[in-house]
DSSP file (Angstrom, degrees, kcal/mol; ACC not computed):
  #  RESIDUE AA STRUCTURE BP1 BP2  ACC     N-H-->O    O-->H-N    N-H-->O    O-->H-N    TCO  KAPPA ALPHA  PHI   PSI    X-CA   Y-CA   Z-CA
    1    1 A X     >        0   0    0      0, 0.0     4,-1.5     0, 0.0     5,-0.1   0.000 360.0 360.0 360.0 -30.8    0.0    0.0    0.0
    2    2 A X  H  >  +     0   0    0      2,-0.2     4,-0.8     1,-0.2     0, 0.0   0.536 360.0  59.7 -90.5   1.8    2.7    2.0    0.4
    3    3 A X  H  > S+     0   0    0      2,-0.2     4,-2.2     3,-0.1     3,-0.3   0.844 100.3  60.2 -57.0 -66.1    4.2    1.7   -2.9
    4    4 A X  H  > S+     0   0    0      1,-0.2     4,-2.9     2,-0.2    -2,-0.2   0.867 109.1  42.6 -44.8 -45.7    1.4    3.1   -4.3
    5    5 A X  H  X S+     0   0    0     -4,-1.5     4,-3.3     1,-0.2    -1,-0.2   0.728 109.1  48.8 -79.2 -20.4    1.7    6.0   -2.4
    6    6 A X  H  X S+     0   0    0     -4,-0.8     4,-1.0    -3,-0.3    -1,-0.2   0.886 110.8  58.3 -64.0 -49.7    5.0    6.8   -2.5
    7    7 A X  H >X S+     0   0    0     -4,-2.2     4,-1.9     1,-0.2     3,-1.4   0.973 106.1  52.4 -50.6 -64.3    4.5    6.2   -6.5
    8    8 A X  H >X S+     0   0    0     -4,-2.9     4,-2.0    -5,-0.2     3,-1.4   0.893 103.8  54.6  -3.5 -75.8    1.7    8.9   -6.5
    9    9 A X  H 3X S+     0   0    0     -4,-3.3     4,-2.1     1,-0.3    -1,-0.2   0.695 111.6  42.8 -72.4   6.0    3.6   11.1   -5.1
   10   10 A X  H <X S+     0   0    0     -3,-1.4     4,-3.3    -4,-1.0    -1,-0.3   0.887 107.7  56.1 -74.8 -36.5    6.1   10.7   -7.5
   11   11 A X  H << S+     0   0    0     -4,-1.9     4,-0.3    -3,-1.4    -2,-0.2   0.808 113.7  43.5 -88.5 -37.2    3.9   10.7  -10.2
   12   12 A X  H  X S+     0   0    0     -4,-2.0     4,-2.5    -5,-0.2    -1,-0.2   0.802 108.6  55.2 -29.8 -59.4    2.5   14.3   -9.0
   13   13 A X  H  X S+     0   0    0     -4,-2.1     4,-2.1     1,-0.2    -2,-0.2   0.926 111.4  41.7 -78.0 -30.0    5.7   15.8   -8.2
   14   14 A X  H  X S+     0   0    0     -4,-3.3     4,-0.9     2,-0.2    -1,-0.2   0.599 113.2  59.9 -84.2  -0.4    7.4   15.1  -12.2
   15   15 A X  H >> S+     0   0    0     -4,-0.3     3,-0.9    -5,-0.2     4,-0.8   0.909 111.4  34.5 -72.2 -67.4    4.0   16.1  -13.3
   16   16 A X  H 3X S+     0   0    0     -4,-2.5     4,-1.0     1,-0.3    -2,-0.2   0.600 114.1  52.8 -42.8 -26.5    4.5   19.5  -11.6
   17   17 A X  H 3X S+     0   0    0     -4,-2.1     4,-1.4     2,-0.2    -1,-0.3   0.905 114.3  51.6 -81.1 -44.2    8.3   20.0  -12.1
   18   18 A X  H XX S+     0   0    0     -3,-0.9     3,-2.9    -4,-0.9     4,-1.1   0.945 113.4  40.7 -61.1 -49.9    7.1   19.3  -16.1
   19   19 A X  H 3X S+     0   0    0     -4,-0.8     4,-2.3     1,-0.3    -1,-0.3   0.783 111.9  55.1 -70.9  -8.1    4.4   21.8  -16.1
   20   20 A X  H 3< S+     0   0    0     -4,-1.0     4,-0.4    -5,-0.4    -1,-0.3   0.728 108.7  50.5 -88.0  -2.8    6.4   24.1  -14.4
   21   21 A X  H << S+     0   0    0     -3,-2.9    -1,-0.3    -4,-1.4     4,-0.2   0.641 113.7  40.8 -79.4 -28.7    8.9   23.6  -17.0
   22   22 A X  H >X S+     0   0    0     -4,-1.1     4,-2.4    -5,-0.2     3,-0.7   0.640  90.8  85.4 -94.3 -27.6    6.8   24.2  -19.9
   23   23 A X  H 3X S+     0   0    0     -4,-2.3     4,-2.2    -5,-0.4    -2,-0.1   0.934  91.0  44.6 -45.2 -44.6    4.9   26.9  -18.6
   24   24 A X  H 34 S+     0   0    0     -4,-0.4     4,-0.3     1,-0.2    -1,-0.2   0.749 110.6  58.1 -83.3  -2.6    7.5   30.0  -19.6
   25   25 A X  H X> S+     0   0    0     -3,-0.7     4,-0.8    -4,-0.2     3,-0.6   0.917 114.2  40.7 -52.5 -55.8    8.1   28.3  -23.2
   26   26 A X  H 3X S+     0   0    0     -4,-2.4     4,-0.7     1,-0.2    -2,-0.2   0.907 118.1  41.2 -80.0 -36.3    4.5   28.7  -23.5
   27   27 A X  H 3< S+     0   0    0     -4,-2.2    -1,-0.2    -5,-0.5    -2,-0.2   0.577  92.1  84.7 -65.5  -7.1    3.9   32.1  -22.0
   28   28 A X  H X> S+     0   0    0     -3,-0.6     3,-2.5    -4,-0.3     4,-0.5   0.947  95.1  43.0 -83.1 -69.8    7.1   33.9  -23.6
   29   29 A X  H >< S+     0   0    0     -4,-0.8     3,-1.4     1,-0.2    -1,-0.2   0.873  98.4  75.5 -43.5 -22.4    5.0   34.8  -27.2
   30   30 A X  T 3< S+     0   0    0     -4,-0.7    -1,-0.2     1,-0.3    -2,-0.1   0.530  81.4  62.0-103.2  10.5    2.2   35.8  -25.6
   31   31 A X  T <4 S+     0   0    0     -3,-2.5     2,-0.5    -4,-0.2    -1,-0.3   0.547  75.7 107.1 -90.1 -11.4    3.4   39.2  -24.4
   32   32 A X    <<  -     0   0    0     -3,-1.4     2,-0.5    -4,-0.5    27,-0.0  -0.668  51.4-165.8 -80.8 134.8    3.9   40.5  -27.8
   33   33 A X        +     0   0    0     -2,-0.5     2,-0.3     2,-0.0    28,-0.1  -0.973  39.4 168.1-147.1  88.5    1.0   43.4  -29.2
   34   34 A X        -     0   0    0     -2,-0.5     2,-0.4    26,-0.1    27,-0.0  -0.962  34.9-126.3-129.8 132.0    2.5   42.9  -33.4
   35   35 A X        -     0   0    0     -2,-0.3    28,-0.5    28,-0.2    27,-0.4  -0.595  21.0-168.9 -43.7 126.5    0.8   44.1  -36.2
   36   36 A X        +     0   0    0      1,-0.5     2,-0.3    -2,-0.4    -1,-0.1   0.770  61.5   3.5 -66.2 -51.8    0.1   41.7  -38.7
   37   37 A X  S    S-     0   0    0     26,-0.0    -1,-0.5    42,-0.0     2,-0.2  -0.920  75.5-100.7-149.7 165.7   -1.1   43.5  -41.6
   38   38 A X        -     0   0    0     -2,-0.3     2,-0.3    -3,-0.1    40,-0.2  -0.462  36.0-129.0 -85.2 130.4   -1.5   46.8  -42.6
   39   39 A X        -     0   0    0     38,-1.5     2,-0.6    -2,-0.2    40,-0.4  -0.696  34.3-104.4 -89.5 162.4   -5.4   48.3  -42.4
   40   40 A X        +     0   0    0     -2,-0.3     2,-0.2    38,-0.1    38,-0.1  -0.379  46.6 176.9 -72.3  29.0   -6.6   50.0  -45.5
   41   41 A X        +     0   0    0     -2,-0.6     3,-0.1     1,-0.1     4,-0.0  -0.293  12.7 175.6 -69.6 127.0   -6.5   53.5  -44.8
   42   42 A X        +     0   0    0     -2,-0.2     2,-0.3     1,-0.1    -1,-0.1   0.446  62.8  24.0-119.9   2.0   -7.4   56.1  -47.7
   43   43 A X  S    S-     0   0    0     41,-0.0    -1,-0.1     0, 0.0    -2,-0.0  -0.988  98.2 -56.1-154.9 172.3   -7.3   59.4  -46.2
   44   44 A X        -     0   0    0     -2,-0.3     3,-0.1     1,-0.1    -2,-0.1  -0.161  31.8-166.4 -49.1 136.0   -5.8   61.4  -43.3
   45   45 A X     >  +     0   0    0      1,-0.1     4,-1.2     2,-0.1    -1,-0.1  -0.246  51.4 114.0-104.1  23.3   -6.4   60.0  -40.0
   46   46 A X  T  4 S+     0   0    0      1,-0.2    -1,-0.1     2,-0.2     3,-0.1   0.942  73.3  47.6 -84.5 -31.6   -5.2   63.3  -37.9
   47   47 A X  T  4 S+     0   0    0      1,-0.2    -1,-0.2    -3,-0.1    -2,-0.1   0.878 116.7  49.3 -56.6 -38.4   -8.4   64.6  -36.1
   48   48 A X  T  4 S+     0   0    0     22,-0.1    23,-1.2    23,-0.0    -1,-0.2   0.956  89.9 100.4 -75.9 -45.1   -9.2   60.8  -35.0
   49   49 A X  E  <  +A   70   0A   0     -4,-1.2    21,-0.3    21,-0.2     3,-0.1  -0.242  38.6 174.1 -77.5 114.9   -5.7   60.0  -33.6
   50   50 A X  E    S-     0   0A   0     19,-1.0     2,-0.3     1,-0.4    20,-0.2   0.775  73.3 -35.4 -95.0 -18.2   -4.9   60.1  -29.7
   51   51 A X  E     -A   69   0A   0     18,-1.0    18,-3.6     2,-0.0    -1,-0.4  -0.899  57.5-158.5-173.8 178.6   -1.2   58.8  -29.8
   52   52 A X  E     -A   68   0A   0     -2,-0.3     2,-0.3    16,-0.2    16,-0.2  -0.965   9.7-139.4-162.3 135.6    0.2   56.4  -31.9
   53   53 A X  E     -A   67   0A   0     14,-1.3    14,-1.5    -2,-0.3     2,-0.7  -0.670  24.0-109.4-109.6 160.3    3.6   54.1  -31.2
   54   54 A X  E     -A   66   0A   0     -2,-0.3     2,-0.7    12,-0.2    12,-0.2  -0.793  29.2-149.2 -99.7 110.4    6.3   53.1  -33.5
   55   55 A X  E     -A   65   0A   0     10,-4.2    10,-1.2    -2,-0.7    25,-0.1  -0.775  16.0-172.6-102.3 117.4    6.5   49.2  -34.6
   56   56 A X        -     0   0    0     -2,-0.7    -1,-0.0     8,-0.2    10,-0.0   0.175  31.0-120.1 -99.0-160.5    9.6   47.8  -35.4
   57   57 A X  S    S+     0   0    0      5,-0.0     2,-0.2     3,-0.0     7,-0.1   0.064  76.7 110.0-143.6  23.3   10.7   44.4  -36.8
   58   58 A X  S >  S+     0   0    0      5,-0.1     3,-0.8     2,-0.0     2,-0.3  -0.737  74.4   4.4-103.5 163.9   12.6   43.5  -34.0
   59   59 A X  T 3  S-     0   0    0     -2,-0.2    -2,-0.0     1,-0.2   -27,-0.0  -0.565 133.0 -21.1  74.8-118.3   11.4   40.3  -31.5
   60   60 A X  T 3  S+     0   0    0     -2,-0.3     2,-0.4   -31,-0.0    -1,-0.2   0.555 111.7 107.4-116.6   3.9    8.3   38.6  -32.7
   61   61 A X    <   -     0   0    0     -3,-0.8   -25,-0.1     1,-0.2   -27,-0.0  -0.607  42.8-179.9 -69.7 128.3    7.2   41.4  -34.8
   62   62 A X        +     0   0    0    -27,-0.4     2,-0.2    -2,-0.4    -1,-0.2   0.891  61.5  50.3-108.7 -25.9    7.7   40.7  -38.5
   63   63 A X  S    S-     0   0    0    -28,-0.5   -28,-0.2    -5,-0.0     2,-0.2  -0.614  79.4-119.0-109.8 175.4    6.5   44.0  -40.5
   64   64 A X        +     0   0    0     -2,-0.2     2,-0.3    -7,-0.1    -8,-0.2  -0.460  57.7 155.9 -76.7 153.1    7.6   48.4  -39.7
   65   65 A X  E     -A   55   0A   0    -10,-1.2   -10,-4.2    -2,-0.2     2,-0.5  -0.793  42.1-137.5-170.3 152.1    4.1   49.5  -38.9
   66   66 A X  E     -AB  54  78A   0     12,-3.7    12,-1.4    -2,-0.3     2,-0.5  -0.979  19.0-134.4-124.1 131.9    3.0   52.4  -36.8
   67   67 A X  E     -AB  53  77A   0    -14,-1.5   -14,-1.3    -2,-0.5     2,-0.3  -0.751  13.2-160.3 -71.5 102.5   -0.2   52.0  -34.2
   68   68 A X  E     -AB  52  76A   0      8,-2.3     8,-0.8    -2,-0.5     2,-0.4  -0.789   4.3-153.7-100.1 127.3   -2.5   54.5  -34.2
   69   69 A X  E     -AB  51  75A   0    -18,-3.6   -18,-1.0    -2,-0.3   -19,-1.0  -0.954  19.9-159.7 -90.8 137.0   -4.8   54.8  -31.0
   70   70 A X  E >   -A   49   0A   0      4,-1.3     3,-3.0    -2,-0.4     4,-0.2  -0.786  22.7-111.3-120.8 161.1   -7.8   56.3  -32.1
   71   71 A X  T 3  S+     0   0    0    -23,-1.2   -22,-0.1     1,-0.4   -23,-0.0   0.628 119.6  57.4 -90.2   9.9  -10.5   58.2  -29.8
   72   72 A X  T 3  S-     0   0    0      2,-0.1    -1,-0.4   -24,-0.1     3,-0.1   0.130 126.1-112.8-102.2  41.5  -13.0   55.8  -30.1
   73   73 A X    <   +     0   0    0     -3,-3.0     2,-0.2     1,-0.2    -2,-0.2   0.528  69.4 135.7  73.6   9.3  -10.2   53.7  -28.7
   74   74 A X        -     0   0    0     -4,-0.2    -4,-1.3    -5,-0.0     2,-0.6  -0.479  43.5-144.5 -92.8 153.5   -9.5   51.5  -31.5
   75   75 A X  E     +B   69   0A   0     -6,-0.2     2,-0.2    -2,-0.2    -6,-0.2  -0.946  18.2 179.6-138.8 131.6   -6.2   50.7  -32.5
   76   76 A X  E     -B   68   0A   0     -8,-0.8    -8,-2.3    -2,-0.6     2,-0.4  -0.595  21.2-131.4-112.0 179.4   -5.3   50.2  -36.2
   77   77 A X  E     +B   67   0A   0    -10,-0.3   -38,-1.5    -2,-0.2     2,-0.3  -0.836  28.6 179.2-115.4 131.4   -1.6   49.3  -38.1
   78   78 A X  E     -B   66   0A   0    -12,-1.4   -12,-3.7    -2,-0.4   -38,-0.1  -0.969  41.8 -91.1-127.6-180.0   -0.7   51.3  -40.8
   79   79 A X        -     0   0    0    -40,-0.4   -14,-0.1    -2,-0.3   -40,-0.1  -0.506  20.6-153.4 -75.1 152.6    2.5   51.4  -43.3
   80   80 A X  S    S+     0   0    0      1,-0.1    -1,-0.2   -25,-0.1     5,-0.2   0.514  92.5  77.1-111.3 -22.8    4.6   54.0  -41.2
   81   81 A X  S    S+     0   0    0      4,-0.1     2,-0.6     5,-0.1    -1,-0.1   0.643  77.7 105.9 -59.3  -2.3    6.2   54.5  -46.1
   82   82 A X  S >  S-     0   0    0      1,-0.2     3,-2.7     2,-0.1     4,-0.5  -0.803  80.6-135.2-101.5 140.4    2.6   56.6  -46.4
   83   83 A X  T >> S+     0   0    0     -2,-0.6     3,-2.8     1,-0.3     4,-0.9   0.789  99.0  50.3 -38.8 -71.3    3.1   60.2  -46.6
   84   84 A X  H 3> S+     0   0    0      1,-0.3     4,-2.0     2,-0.2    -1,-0.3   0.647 109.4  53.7 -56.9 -21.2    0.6   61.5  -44.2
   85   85 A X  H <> S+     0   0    0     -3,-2.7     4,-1.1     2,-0.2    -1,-0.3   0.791 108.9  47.7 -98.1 -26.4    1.9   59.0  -41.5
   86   86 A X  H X> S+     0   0    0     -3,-2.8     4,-2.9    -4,-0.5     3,-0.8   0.993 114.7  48.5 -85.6 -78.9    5.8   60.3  -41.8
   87   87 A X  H >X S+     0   0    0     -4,-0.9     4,-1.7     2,-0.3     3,-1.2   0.776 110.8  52.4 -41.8 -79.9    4.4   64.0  -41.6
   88   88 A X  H 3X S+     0   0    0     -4,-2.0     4,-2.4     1,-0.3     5,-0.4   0.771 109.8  45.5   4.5 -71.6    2.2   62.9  -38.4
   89   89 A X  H <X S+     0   0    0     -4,-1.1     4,-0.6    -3,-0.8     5,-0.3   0.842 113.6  53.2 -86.7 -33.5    5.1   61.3  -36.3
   90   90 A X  H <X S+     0   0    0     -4,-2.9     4,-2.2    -3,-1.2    -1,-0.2   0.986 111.3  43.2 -93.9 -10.0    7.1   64.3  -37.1
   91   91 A X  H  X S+     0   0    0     -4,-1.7     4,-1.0    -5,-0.2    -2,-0.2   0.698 119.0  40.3 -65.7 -25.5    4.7   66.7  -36.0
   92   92 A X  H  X S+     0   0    0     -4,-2.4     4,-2.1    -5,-0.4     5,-0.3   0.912 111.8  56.3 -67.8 -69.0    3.8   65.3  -33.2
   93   93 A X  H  X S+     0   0    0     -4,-0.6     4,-1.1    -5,-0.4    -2,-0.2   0.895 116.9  43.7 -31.4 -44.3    7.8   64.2  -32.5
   94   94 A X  H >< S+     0   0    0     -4,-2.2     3,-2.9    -5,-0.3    -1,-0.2   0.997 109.4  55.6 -64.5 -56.5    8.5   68.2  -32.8
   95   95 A X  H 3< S+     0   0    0     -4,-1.0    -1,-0.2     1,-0.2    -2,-0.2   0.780 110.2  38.2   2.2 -83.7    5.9   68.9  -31.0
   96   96 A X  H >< S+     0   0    0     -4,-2.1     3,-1.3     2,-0.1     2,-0.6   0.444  88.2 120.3 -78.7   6.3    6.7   66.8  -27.8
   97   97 A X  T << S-     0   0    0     -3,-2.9     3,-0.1    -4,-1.1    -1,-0.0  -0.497  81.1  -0.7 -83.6 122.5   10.1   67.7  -28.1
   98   98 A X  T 3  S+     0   0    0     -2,-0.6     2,-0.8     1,-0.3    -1,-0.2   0.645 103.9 117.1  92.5   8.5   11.9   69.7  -24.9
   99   99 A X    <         0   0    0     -3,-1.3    -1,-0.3     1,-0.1    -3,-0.0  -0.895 360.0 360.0-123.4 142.6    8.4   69.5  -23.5
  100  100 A X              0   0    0     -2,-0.8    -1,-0.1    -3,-0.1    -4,-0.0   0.518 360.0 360.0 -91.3 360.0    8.6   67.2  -19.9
């Protein structure tokens, strides 16, 4: 009877040391916020926009994209190569610059 139990606990404890081994494998992607694809945007977006971050192609991100927050809270991807979006980030960038 006491075989059994001893086996149990065995059989318990290399289940926990596995999951606890697989658990940050599985958790490491799942902090990454990546664009996929580009949305379909066909005119200026400036009135709408409440900040917007710069996406880079480093980590698990694969395309350049810039994040637009928008004020009904939505956040789209666009190509950071269209005009209006390079003029944007540098008015804004002047903008916040030298201010704390």
């Amino acid at each position: 009877m006491e075989t059994k139990q001893s086996t149990m606990k065995f059989q318990i404890l290399f289940f926990l040391l596995l999951l606890a081994c697989v658990h940050p494998s599985v958790a490491q992607g799942s902090y990454e916020n990546c664009c996929l694809q580009y949305a379909h945007v066909r005119r200026n977006l400036n009135k709408y926009i409440l900040s917007f971050r710069v996406q880079k192609t480093d980590g698990g991100c694969n395309i350049p994209a810039v994040v637009l927050k928008l004020k009904n809270f939505r956040e789209i991807c666009v190509d950071p190569r269209i005009k209006w979006v390079n003029q944007m980030i540098q008015k804004r960038s002047e903008n916040n610059t030298g201010k704390i």
